[in-house]
TIDRENKE-683315 format. One line per field, with one value per residue: x, y negated, z of N, C-alpha, C, CB in turn; residue in one letter. Coordinates in Angstrom, 1 decimal. Glycine has a CB too. Layout:
N
n.u = (X,...)
n.v = (Y,...)
n.w = (Z,...)
ca.u = (X,...)
ca.v = (Y,...)
ca.w = (Z,...)
c.u = (X,...)
c.v = (Y,...)
c.w = (Z,...)
cb.u = (X,...)
cb.v = (Y,...)
cb.w = (Z,...)
resn = (A,...)
! end
This chain:
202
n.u = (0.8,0.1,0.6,-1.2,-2.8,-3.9,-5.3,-7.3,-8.8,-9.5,-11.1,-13.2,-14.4,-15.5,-17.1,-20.0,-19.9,-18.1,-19.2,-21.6,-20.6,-19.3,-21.6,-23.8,-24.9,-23.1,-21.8,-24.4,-24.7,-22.1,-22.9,-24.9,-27.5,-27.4,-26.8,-24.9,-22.7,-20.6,-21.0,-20.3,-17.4,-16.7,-17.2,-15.3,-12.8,-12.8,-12.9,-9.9,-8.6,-8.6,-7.5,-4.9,-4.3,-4.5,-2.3,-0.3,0.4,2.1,4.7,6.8,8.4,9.6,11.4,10.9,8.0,7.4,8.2,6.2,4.2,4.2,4.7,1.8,0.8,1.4,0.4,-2.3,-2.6,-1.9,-3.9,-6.4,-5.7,-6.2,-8.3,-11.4,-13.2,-14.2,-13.1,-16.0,-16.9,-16.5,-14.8,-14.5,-15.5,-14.0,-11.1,-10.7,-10.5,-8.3,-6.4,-5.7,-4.7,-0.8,1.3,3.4,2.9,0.2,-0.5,-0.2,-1.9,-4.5,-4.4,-4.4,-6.9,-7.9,-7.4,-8.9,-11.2,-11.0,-10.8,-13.2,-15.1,-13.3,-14.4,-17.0,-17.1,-15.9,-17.8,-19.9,-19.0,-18.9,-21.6,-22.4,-21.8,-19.0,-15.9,-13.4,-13.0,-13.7,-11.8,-9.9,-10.4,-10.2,-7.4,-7.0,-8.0,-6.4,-4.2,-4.3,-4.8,-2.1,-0.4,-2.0,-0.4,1.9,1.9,1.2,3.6,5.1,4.0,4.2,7.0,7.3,5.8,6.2,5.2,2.0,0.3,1.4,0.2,-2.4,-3.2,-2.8,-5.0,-7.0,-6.7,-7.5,-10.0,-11.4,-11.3,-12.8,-15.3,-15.6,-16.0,-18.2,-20.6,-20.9,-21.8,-23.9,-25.3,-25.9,-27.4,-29.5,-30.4,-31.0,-32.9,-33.1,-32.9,-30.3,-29.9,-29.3,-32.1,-33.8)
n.v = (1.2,-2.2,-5.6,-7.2,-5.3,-4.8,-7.1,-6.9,-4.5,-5.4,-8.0,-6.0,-4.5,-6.3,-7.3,-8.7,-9.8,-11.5,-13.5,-14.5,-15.7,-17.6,-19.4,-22.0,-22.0,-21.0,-23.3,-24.5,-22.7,-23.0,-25.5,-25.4,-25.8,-28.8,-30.2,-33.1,-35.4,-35.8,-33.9,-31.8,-32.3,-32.2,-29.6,-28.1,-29.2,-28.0,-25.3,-25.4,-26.2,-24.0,-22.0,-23.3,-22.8,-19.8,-18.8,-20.2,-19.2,-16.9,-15.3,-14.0,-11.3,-10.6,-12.5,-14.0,-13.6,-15.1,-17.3,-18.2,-18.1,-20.0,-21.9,-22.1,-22.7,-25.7,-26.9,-26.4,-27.6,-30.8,-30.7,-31.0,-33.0,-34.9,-35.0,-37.0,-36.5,-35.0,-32.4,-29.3,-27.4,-24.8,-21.2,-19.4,-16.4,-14.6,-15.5,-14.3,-11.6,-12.2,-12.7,-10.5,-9.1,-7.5,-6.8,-7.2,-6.2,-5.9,-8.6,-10.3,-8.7,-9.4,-12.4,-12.4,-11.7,-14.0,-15.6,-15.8,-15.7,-18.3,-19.8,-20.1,-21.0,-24.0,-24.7,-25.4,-27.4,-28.6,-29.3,-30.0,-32.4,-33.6,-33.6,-36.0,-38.2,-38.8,-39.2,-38.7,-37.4,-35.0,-34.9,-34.2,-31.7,-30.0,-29.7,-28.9,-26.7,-25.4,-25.3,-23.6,-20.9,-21.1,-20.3,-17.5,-16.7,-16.4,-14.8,-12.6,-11.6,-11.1,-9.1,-7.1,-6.9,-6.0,-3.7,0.2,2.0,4.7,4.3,1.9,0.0,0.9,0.0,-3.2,-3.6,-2.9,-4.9,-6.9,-6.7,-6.2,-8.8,-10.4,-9.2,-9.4,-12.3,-12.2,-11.0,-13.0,-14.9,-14.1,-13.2,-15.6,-17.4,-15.5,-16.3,-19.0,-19.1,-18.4,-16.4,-14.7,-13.6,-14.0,-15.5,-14.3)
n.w = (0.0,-0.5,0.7,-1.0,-1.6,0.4,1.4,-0.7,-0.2,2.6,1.6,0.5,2.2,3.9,2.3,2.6,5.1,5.0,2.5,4.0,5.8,4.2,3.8,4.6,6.7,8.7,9.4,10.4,12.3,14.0,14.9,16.7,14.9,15.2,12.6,12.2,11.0,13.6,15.0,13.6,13.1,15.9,16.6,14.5,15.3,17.7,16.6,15.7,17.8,19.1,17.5,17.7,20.6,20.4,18.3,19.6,21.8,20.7,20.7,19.2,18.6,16.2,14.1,11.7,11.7,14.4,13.5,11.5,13.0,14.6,13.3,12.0,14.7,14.8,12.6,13.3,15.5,14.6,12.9,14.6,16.0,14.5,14.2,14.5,16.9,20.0,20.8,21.1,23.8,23.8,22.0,19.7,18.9,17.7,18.2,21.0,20.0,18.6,20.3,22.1,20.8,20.8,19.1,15.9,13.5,14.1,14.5,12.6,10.7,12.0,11.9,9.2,8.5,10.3,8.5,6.0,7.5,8.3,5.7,4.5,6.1,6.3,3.5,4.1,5.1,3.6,2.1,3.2,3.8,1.4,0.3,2.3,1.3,2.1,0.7,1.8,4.1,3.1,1.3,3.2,4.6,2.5,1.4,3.9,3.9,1.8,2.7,4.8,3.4,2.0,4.1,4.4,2.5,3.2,5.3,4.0,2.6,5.0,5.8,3.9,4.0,7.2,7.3,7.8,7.6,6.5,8.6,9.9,8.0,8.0,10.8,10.4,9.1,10.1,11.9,10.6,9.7,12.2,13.2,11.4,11.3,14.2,14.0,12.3,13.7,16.0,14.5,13.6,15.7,17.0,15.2,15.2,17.8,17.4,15.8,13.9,10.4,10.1,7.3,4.1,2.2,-0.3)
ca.u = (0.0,1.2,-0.3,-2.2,-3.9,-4.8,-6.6,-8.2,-9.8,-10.6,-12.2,-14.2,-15.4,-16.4,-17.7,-20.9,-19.5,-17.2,-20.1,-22.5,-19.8,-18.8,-22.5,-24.3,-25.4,-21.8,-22.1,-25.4,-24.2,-21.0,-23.2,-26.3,-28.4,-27.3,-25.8,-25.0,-21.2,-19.9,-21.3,-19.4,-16.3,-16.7,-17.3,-13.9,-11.9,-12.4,-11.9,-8.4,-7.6,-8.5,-6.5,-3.8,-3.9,-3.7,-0.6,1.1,0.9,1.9,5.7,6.6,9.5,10.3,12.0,10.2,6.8,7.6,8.5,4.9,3.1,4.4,3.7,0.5,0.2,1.8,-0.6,-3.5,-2.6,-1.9,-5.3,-7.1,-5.5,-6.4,-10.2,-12.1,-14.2,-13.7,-13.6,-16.9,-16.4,-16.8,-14.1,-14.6,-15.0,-12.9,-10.0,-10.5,-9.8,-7.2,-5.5,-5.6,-3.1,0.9,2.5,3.7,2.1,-1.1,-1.2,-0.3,-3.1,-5.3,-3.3,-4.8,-8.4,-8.5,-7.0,-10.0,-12.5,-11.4,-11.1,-14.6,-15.8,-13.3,-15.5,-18.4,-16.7,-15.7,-19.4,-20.8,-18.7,-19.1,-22.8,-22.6,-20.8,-18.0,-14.9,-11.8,-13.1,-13.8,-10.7,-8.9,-10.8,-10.1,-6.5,-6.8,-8.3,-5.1,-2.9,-4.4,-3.7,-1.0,-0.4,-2.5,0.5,3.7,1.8,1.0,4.8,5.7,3.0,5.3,8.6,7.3,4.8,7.0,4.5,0.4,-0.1,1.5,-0.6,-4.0,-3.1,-2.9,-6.0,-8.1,-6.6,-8.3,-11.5,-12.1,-11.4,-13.6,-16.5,-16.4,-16.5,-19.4,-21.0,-20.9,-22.7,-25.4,-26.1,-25.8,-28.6,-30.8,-30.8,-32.0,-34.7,-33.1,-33.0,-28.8,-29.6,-30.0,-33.8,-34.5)
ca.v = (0.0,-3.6,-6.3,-7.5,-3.9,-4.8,-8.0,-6.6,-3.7,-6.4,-8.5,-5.3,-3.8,-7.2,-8.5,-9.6,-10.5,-13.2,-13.9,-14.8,-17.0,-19.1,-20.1,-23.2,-21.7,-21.2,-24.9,-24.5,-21.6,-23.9,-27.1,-25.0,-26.8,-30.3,-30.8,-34.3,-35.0,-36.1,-32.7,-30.8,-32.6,-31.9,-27.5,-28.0,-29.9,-26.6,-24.1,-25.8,-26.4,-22.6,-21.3,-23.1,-21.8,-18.8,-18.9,-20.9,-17.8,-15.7,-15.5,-12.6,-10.3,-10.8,-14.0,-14.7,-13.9,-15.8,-18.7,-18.1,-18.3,-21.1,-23.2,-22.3,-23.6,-26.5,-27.2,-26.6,-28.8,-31.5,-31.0,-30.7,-33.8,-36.1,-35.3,-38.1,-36.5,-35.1,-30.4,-28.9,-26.9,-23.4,-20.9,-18.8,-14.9,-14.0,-15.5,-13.2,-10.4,-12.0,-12.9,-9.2,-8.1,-8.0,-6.3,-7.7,-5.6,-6.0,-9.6,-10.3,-8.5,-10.0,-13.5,-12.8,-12.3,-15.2,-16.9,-15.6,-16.3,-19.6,-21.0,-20.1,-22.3,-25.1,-24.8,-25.3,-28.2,-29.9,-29.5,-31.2,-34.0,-34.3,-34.3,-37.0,-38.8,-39.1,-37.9,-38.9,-36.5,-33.7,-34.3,-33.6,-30.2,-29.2,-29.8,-27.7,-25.0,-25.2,-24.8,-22.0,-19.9,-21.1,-19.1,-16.5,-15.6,-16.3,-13.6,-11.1,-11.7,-10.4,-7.4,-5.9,-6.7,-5.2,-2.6,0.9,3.6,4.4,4.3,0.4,-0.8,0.9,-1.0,-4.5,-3.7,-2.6,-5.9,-8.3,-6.4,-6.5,-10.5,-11.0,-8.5,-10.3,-13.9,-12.0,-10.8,-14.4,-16.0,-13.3,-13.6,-17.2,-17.8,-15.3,-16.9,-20.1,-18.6,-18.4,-15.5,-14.9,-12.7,-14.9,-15.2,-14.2)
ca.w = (0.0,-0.8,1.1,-1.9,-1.9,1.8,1.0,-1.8,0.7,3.5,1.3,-0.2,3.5,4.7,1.5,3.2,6.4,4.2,1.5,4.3,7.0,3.2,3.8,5.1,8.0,9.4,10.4,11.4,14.0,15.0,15.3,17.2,14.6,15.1,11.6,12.2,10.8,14.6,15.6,12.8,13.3,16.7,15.5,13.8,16.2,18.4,15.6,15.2,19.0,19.6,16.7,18.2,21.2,19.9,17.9,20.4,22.4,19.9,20.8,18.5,18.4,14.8,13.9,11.0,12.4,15.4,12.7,11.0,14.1,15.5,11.9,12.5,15.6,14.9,11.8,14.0,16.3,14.0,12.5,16.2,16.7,13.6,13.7,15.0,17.4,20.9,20.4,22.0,24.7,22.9,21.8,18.5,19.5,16.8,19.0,22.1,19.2,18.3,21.8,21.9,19.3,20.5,18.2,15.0,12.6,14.2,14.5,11.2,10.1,12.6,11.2,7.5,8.8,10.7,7.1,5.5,7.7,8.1,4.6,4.1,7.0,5.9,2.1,4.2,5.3,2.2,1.1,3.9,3.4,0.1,0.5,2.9,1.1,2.8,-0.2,2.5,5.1,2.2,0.8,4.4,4.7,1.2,1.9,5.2,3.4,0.8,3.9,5.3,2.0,2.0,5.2,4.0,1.6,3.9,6.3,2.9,2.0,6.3,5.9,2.7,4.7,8.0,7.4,7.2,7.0,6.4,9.8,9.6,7.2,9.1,11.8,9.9,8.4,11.0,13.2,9.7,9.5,13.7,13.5,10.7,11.8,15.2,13.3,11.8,14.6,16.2,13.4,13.1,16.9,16.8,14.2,15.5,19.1,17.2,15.4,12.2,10.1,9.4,6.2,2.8,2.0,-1.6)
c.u = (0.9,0.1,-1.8,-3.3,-4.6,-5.7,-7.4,-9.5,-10.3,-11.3,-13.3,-15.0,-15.8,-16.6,-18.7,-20.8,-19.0,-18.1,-20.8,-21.8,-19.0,-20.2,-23.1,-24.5,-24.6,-22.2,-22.9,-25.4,-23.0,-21.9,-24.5,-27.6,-28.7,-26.2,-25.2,-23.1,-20.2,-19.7,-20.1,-18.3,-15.8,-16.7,-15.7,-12.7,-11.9,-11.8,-10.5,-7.8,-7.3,-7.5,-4.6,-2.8,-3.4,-2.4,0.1,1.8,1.4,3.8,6.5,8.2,10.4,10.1,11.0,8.6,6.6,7.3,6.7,4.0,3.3,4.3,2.8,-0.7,0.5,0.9,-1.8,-3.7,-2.3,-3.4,-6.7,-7.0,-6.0,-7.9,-11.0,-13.3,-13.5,-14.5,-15.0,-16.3,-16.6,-15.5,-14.8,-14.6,-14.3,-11.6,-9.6,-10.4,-8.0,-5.3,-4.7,-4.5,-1.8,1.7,2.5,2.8,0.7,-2.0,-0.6,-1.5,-4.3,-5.5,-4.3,-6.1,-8.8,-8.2,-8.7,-11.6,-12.7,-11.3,-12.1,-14.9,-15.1,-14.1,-16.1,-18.0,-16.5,-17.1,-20.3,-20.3,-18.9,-20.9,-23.3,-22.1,-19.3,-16.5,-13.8,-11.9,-13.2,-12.8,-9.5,-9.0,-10.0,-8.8,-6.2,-6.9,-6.9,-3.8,-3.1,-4.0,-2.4,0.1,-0.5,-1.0,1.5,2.8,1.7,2.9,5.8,5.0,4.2,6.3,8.5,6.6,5.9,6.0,2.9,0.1,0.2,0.2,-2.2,-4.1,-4.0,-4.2,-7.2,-8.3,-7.3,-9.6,-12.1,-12.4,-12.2,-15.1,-16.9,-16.7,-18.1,-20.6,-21.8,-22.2,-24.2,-26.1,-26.9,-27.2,-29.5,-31.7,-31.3,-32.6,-34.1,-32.2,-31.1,-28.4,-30.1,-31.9,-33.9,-35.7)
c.v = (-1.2,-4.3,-7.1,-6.5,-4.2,-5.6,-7.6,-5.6,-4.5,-7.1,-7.2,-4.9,-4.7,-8.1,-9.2,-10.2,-11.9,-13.7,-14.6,-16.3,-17.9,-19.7,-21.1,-23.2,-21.6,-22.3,-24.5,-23.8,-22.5,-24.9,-26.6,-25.5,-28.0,-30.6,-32.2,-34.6,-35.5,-35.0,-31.7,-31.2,-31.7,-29.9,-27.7,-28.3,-28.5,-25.6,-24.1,-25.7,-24.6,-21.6,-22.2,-22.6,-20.4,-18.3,-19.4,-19.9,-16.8,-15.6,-14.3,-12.0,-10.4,-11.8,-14.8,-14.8,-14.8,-17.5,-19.0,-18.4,-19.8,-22.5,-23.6,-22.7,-24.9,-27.5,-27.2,-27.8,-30.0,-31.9,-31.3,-32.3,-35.3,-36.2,-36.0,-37.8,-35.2,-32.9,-30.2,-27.6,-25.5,-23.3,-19.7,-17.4,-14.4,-14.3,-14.8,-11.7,-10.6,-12.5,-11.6,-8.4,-8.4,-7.5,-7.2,-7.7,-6.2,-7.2,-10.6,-9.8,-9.3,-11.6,-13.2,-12.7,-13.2,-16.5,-16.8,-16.0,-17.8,-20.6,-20.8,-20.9,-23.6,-25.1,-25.6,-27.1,-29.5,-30.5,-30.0,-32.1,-34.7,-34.6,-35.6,-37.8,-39.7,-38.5,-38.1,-37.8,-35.0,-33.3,-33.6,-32.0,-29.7,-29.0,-28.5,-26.6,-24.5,-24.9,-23.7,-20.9,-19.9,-20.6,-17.8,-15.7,-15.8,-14.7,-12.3,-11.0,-11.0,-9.2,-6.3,-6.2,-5.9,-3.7,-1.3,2.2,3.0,3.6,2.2,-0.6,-0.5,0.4,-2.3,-4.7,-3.7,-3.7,-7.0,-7.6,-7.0,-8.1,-10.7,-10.5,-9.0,-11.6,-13.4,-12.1,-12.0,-15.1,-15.7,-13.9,-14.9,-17.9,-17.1,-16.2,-18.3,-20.0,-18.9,-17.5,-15.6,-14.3,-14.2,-14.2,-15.3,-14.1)
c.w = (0.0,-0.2,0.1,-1.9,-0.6,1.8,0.6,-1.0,1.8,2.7,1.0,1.1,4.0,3.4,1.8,4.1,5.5,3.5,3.0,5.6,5.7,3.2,4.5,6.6,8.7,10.0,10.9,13.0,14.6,15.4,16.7,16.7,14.9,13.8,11.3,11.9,12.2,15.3,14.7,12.8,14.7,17.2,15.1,14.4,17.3,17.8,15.9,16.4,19.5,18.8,17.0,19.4,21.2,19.6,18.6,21.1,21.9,19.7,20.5,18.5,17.0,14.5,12.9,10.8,13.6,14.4,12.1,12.0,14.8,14.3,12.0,13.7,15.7,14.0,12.2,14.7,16.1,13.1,13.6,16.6,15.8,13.6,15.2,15.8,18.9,20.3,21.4,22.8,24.3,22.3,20.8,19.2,18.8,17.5,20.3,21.6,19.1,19.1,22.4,21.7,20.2,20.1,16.7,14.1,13.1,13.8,13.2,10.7,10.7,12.1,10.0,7.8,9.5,9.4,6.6,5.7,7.8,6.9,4.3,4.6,6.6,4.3,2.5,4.7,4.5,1.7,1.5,3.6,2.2,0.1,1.1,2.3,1.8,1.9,0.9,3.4,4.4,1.8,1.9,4.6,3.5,0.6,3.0,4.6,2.7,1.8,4.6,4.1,1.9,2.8,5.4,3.2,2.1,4.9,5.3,2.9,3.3,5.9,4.5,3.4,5.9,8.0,6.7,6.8,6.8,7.6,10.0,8.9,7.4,9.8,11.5,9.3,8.8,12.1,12.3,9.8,11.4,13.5,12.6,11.0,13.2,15.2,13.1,13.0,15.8,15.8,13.3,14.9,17.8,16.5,14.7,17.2,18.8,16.5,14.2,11.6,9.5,7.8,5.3,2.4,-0.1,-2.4)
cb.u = (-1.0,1.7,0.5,-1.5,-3.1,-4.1,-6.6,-7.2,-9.1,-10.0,-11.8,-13.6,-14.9,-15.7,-18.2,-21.8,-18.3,-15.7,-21.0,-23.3,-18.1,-18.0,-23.0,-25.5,-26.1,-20.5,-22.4,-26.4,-23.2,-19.3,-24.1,-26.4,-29.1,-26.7,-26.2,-25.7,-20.5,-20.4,-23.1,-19.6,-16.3,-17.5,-18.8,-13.8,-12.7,-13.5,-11.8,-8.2,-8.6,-9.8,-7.2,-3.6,-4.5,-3.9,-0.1,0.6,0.1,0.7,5.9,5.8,8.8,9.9,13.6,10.6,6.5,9.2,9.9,4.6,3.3,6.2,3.2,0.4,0.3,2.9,-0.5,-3.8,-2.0,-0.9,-5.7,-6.0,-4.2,-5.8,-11.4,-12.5,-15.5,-14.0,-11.9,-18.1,-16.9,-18.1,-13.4,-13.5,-15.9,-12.9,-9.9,-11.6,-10.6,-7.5,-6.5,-6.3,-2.7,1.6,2.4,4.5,2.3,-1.3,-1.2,0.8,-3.3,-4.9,-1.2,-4.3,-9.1,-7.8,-5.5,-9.9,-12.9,-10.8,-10.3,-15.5,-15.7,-11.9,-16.5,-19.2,-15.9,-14.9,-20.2,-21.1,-17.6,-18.6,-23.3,-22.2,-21.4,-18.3,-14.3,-11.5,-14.4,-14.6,-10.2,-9.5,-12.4,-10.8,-6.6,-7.8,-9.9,-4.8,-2.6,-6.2,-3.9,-0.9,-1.0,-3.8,0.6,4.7,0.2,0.0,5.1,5.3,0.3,5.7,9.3,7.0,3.0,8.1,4.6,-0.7,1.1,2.6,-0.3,-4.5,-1.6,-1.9,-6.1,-7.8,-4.7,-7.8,-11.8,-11.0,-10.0,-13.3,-16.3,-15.8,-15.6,-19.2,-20.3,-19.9,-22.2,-25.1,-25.6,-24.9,-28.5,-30.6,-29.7,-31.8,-36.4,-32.6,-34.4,-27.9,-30.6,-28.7,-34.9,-34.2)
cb.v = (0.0,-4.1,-7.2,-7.7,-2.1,-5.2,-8.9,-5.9,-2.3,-7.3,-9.6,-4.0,-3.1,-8.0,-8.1,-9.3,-9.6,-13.0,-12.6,-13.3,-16.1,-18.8,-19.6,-23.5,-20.7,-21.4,-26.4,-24.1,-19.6,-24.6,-28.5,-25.3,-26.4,-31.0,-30.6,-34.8,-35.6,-37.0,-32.2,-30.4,-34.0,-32.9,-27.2,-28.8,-31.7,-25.9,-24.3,-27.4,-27.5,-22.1,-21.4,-23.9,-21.9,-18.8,-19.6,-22.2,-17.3,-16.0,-15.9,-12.8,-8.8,-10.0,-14.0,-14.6,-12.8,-15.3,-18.4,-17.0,-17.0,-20.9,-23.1,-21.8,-23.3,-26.3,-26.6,-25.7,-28.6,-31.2,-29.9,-29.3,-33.6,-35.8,-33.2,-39.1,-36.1,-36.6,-28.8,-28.7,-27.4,-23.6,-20.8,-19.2,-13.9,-14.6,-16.3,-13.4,-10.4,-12.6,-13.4,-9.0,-9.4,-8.2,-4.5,-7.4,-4.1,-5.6,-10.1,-9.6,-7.3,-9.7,-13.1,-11.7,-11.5,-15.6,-16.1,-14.6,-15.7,-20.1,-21.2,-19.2,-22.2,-25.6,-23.6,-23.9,-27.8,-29.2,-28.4,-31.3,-34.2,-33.3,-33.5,-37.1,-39.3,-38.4,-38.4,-40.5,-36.9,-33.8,-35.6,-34.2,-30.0,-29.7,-31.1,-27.6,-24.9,-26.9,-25.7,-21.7,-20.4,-21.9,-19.3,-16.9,-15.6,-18.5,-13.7,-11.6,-13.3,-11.1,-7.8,-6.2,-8.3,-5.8,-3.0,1.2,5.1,5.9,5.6,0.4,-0.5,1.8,-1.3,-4.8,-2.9,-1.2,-6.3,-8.7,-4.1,-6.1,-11.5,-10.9,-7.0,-10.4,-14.5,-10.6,-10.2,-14.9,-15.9,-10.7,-13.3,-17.6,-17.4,-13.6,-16.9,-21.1,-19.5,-19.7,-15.2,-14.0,-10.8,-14.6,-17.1,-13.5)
cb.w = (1.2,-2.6,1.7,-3.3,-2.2,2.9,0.3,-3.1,1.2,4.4,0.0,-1.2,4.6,6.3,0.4,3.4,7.7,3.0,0.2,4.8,8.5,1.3,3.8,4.4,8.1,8.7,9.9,10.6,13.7,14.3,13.5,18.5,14.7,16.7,10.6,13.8,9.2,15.2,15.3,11.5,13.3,16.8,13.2,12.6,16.8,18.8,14.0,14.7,20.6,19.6,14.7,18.0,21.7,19.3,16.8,21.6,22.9,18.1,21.8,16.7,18.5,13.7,13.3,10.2,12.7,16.2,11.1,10.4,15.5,16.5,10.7,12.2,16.8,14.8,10.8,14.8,17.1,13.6,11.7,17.4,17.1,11.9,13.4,14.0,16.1,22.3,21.1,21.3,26.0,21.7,22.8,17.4,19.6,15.3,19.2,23.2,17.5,17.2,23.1,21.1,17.0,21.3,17.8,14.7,12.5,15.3,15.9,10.6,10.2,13.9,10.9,5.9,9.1,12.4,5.4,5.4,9.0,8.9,3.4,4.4,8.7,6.0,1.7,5.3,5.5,0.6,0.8,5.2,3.6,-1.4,1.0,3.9,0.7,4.4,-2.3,3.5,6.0,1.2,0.0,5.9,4.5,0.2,2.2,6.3,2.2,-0.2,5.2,5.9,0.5,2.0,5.9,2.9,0.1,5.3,7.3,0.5,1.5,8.1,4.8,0.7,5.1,8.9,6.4,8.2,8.6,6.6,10.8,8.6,5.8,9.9,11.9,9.0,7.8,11.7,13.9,7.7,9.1,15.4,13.3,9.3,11.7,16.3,11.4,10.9,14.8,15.4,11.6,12.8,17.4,15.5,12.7,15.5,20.1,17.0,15.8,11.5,9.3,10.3,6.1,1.0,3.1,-2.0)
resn = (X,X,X,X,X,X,X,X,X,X,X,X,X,X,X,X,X,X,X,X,X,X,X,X,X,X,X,X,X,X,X,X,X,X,X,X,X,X,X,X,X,X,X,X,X,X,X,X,X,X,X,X,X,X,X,X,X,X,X,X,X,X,X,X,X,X,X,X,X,X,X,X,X,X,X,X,X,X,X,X,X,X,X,X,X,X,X,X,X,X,X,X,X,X,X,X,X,X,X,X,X,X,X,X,X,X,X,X,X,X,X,X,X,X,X,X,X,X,X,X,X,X,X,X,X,X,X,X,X,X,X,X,X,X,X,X,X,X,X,X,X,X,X,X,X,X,X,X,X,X,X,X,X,X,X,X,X,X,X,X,X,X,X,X,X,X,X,X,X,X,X,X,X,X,X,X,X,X,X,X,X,X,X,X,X,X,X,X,X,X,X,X,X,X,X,X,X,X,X,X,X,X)
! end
């Protein structure tokens, strides 16, 4: 397996979990149905502080995973810090998966499904802002989102340098699916506790 082959099977087992958290309703689960853009700044301004906690903690054994982790808390916490609105007091469940992880392998994988889940929600990001008309705040997101990928593939580029065996690459795979299936899980429970149906209505 090549990390590319790994994406390719996490995106395929959580095709709906990812199809359904790149949707509108994301915000609506981070805002609790206050879509107001002070509210969803205020949704994002957590995301960011919590994913830097994360990585901050993430004091890794291997040098150039260590290096990767600590970018990305550095880029969080530079985005945590620019958005004009004070974080709500709420922590993502996907990060008490991924507090979890301390091995390399694992949290690298864990690492590319929190990539995945989160450039969906920044999307959802750009799209509110552009609706609002707001293009400076859309263009910030849509930027962010271009940095998280950009992360996405320095962590694909560790997964082929560390991963030695099957067993390796089950690991990494099984540590992106949990983080995105408990994003999922989240969203679903989220929506139903405010009376709104999480499945798309056709």
């Amino acid at each position: 397996m090549t990390a590319a082959d790994l994406i390719d099977a996490v995106r395929d087992d959580q095709q709906t979990e990812l199809s359904r958290l790149g949707s509108s309703k994301t915000l609506y689960a981070d805002t609790r149905g206050e879509m107001e853009p002070d509210v969803v700044l205020a949704a994002a301004a957590a995301r960011e502080g919590a994913a830097h906690e994360t990585f901050d903690a993430w004091d890794d054994d291997h040098d150039d995973a260590a290096a990767l982790f600590a970018d990305a808390a550095a880029e969080t916490a530079e985005r945590r810090d620019s958005i004009d609105a004070d974080p709500v007091d709420r922590t993502p469940a996907m990060h008490g998966v991924l507090d979890s992880f301390d091995g390399t392998v694992e949290r690298l994988g864990g690492f590319l499904g929190w990539t995945l889940v989160d450039k969906k929600v920044k999307e959802q990001y750009t799209g509110f802002f552009t609706g609002q008309a707001d293009p400076r705040t859309a263009s910030t997101f849509r930027s962010a989102g271009s940095d998280v990928v950009a992360l996405r593939e320095e962590a694909a580029e560790l997964l082929d340098a560390v991963c030695e065996s099957d067993d390796d690459w089950d690991a990494a795979e099984a540590a992106a699916i949990e983080v995105i299936s408990t994003a999922y899980d989240e969203y679903f429970e989220t929506l139903e506790d405010l009376g709104v149906n999480p499945k798309p209505v056709c």
